[in-house]
C-alpha positions in Angstrom: 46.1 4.3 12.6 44.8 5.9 9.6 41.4 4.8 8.1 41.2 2.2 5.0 41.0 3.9 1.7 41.6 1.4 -0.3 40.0 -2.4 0.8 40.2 -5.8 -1.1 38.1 -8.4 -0.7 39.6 -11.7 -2.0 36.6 -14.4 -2.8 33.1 -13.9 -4.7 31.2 -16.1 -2.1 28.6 -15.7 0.3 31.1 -14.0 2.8 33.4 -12.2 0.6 30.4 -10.4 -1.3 28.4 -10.2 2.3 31.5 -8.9 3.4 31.9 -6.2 0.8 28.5 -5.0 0.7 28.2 -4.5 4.1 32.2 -2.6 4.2 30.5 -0.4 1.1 27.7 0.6 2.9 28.8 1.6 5.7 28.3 4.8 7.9 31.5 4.6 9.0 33.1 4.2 5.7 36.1 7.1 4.8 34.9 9.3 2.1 36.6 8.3 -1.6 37.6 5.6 -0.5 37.3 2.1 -2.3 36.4 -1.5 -2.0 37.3 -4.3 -4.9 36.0 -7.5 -4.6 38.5 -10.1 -6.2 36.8 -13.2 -7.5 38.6 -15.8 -9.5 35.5 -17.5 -11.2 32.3 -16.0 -11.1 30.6 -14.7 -8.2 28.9 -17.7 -6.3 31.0 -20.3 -8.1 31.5 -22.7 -5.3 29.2 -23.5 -2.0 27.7 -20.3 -2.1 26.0 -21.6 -5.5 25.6 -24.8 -5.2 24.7 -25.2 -1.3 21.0 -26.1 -0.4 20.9 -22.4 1.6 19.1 -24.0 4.8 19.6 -21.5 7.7 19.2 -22.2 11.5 19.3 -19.9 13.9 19.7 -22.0 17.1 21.9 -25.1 15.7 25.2 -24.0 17.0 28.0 -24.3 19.5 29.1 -21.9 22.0 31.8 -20.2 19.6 29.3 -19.4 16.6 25.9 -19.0 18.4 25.5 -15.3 18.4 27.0 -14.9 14.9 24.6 -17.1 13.6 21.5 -15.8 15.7 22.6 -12.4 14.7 23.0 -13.9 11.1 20.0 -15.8 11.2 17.8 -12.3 11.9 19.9 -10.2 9.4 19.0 -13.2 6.6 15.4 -11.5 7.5 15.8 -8.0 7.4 17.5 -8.1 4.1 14.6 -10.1 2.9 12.4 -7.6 4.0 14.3 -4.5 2.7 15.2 -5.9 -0.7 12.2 -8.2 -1.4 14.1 -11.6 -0.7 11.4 -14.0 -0.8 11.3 -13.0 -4.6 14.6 -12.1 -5.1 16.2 -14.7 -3.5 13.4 -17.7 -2.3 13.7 -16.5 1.4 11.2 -17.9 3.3 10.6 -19.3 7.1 10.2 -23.7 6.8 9.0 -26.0 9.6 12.3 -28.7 9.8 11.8 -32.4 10.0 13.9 -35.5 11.2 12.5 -38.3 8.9 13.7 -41.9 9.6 12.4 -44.4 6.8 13.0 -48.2 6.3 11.7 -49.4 3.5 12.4 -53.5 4.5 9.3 -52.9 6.4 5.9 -50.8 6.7 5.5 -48.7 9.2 2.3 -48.3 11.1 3.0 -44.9 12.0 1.1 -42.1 10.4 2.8 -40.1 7.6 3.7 -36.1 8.6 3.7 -34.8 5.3 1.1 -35.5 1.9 3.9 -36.2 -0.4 5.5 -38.9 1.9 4.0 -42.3 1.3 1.9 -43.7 4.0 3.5 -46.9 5.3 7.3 -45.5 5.0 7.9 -43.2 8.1 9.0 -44.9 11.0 10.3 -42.2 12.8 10.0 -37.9 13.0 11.2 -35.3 15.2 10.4 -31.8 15.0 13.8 -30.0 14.4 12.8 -26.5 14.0 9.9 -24.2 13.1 9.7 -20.6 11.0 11.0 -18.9 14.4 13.9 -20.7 14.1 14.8 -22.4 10.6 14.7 -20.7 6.6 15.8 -21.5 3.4 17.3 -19.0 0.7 18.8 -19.9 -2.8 22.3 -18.8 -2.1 23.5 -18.4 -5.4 20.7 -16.0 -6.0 21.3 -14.1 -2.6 25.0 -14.4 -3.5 24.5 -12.8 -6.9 22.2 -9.8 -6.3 24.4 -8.7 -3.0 27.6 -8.6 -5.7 25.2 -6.8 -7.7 24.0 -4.1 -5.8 27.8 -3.6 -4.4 29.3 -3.2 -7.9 26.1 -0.5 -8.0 27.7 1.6 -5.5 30.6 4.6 -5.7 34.0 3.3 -5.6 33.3 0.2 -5.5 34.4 -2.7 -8.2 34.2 -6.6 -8.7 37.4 -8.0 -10.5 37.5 -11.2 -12.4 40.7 -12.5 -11.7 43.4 -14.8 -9.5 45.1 -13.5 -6.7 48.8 -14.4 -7.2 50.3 -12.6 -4.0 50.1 -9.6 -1.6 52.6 -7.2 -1.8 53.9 -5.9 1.8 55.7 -2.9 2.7 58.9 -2.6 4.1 58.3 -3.7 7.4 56.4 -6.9 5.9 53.7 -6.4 7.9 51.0 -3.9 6.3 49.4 -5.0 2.4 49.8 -2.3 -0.2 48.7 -3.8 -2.9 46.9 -7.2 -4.1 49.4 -9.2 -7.3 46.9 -10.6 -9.6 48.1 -13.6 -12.2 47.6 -11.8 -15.2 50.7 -9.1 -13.9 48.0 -6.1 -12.8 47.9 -5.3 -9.3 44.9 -3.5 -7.3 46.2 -0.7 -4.6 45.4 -2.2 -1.4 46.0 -0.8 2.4 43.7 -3.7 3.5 42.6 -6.9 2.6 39.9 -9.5 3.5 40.3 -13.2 2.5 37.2 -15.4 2.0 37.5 -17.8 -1.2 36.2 -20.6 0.5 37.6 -23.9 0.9 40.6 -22.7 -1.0 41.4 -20.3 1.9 44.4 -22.7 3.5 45.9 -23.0 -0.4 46.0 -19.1 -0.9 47.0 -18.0 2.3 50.4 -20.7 2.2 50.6 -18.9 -1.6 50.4 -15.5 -0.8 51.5 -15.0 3.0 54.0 -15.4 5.4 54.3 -19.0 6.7 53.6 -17.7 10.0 50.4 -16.1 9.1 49.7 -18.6 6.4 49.6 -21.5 8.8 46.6 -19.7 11.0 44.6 -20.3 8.2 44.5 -24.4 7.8 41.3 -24.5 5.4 40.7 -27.1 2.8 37.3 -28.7 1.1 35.3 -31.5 1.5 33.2 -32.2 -1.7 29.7 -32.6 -1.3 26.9 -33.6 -4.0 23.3 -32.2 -4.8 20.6 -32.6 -7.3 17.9 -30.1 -7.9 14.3 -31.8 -9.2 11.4 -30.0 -10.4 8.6 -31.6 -9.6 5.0 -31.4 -10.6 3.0 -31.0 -7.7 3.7 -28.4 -4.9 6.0 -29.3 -2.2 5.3 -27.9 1.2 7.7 -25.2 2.8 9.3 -28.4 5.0 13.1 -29.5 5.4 13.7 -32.6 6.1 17.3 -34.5 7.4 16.2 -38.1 6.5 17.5 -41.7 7.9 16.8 -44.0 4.9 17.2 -47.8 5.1 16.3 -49.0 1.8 14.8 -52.4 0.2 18.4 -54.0 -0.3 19.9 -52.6 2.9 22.2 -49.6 2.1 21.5 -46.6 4.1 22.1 -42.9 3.5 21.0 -39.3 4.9 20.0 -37.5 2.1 18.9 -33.8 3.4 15.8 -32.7 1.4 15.0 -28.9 0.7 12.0 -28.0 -1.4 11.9 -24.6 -2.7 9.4 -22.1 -3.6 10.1 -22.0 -7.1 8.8 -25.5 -7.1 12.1 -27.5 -7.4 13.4 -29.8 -4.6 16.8 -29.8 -3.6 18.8 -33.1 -2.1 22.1 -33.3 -1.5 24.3 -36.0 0.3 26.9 -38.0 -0.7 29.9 -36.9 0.6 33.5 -37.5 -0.3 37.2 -36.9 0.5 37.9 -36.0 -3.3 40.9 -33.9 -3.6 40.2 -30.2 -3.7 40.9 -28.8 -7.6 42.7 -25.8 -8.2 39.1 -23.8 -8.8 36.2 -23.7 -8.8 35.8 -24.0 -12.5 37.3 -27.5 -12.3 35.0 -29.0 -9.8 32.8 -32.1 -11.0 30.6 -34.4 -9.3 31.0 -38.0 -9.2 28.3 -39.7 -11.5 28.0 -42.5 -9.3 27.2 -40.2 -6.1 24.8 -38.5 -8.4 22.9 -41.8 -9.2 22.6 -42.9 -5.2 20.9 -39.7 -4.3 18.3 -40.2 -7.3 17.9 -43.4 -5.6 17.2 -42.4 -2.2 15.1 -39.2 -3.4 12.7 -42.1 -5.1 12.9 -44.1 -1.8 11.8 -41.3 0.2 8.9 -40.4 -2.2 7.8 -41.2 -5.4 7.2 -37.5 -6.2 10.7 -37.3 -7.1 10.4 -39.9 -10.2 10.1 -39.4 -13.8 7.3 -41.5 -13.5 5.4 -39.2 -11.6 6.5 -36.0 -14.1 9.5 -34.9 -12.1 12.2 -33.7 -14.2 16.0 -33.2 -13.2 17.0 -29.4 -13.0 20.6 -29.8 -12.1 23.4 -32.5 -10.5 26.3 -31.1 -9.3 29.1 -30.8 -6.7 30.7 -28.1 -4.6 33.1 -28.3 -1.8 32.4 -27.0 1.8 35.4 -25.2 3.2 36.7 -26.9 6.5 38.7 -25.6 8.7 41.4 -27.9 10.7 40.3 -26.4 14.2 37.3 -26.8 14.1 35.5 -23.7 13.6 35.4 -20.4 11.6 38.0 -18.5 11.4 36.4 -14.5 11.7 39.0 -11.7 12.4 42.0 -10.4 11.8 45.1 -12.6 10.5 48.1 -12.8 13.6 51.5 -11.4 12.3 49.7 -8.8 9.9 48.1 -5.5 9.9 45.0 -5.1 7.8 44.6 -8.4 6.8 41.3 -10.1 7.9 40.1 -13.4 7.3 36.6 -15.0 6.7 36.6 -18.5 6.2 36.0 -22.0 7.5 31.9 -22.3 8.1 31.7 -25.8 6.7 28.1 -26.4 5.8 27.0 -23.0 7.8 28.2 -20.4 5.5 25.1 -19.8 3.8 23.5 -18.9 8.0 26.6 -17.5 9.0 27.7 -15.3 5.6 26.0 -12.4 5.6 26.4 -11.9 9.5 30.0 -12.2 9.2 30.5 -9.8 6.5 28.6 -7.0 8.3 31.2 -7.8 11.8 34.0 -7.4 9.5 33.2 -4.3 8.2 32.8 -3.0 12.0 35.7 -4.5 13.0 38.0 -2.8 9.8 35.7 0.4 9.6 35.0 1.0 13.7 37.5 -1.1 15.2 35.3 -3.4 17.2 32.8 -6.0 15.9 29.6 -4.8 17.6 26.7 -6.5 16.1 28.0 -10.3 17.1 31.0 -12.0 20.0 32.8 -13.5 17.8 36.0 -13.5 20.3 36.2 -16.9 20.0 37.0 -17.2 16.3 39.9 -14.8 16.0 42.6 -16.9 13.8 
């Protein structure tokens, strides 16, 4: 088979820029050839921008956990090369299980100064810099597309994939239909928009390929507090009971930029048709204020916070289960990335640089990821 020259990446997220980057700079990539990434927003419009960017290298099950060790390292070395702990607020974080009931004081000390003594019942050590990070995956997101679009030959499009035009034999892409009527030469394609993989792929592929790629969203909610004291580099996954009895599991992220972020709240809400058209619900927004001033006052106007952002994204989840890393049955050069739930942010730029071995060397070398072929 004769080696890409011309490769589309459908999806300006975490793993369709990761993706990209990694197919553009590769050794192994055919002289003059091209890569377009296709985004139908803006680059990190969905999770990849809104997401809370913890990473963990040793969370996983047997089908994901040397992607996301391999991942998990690569999240480092790019850090290192490129200056991510500026660039991107990469940095290694101690991770905390926090159980708090607030119907009654604990006795137990508190593990962390800006968590009120009296209010911890319970903590677990989750992870330590060895094994758990934090970026901001919007920024990572955003200066990966950057430095692609940088590179010879390669190009980010603004605009909606419509279809995928085969060749004869229905089996081999030749070019990628965009809805404004312009079409981008294509001899192989990547898809990775996210949760609205499953849509796109019943859109724009056979029904027998198309239904390999079950994918939809599940929104999730998130707000971003400034604060003004320091936060220390810990992430916490909290159990809060509060005064009147409700309960939630707010996770809690502070960054090193000085802002906090929480998110929770989750909800079936039907996924929209893009990501320009996602909103978050004002009344999940107001419960995770809530439980952020349960868990510590240092999230409170009173004590000079100040709300940054409250917003929504939908995590992409795939019907079996796990991710869906490979090439797409029925069809030659068409790969998938898609389906890491809340793990696309560990799991992105690990599964862009397999894909580009896979397309550009035939073989993913870097990770096994046998077990998420489509």
């Amino acid at each position: 088979m004769a080696a890409p020259q011309h490769i589309v990446v459908v999806g300006g997220g975490i793993a369709g820029v990761s993706t990209a980057y990694f197919l553009a700079t590769s050794l192994a990539r055919p002289a003059g050839s091209t890569v377009t990434l296709v985004e139908g927003t803006r680059v990190a419009a969905g999770a990849s921008g809104y997401s809370g960017g913890f990473l963990a290298r040793d969370w996983h099950g047997a089908a994901t956990a040397s992607l996301s060790a391999m991942s998990y390292d690569l999240h480092k070395s790019l850090a290192d090369e490129f200056g991510g702990r500026d660039k991107w607020g990469y940095r290694a974080v101690d991770t905390l299980s926090v159980t708090s009931d607030l119907r009654r004081v604990s006795k137990k000390p508190s593990p962390l100064p800006w968590l009120p003594a009296g209010t911890v019942h319970g903590t677990r050590h989750l992870g330590g810099p060895d094994t758990t990070a934090q970026v901001h995956p919007g920024e990572f997101t955003r200066f990966f597309a950057e430095q692609f679009a940088a590179l010879d030959g390669c190009a980010l499009v603004v605009g909606r994939v419509a279809g995928l035009a085969l060749d004869d034999d229905g089996g081999r892409p030749t070019a990628v239909v965009l809805e404004s009527g312009s079409t981008i030469k294509a001899d192989t394609v990547v898809l990775a928009p996210g949760p609205w993989l499953g849509a796109l792929a019943e859109r724009i592929l056979p029904p027998h390929a198309a239904r390999t790629l079950a994918v939809t969203g599940h929104r999730a909610h998130s707000v971003v507090i400034k604060t003004k004291d320091e936060m220390s580099a810990h992430c916490l996954f909290t159990d809060i009971t509060e005064a009147d009895g409700s309960s939630g599991e707010p996770e809690v992220y502070p960054r090193p930029d000085g802002t906090t972020y929480i998110c929770g709240s989750d909800d079936t809400s039907p996924l929209p048709a893009t990501a320009a058209d996602v909103c978050a619900d004002p009344a999940a927004i107001a419960r995770l204020h809530r439980q952020a001033a349960a868990l510590s006052p240092v999230f409170t106007p009173a004590a000079g916070a100040t709300t940054v952002a409250e917003q929504a994204c939908f995590l992409p989840i795939p019907d079996r289960g796990r991710p869906l890393v490979g090439p797409v049955p029925g069809l030659a050069r068409v790969y998938v990335a898609g389906g890491h739930s809340c793990w696309g942010v560990t799991q992105g730029p690990g599964t862009g640089k397999v894909l580009a071995e896979l397309i550009l060397e035939g073989a993913a070398r870097s990770a096994d990821i046998s077990k998420l072929a489509p």
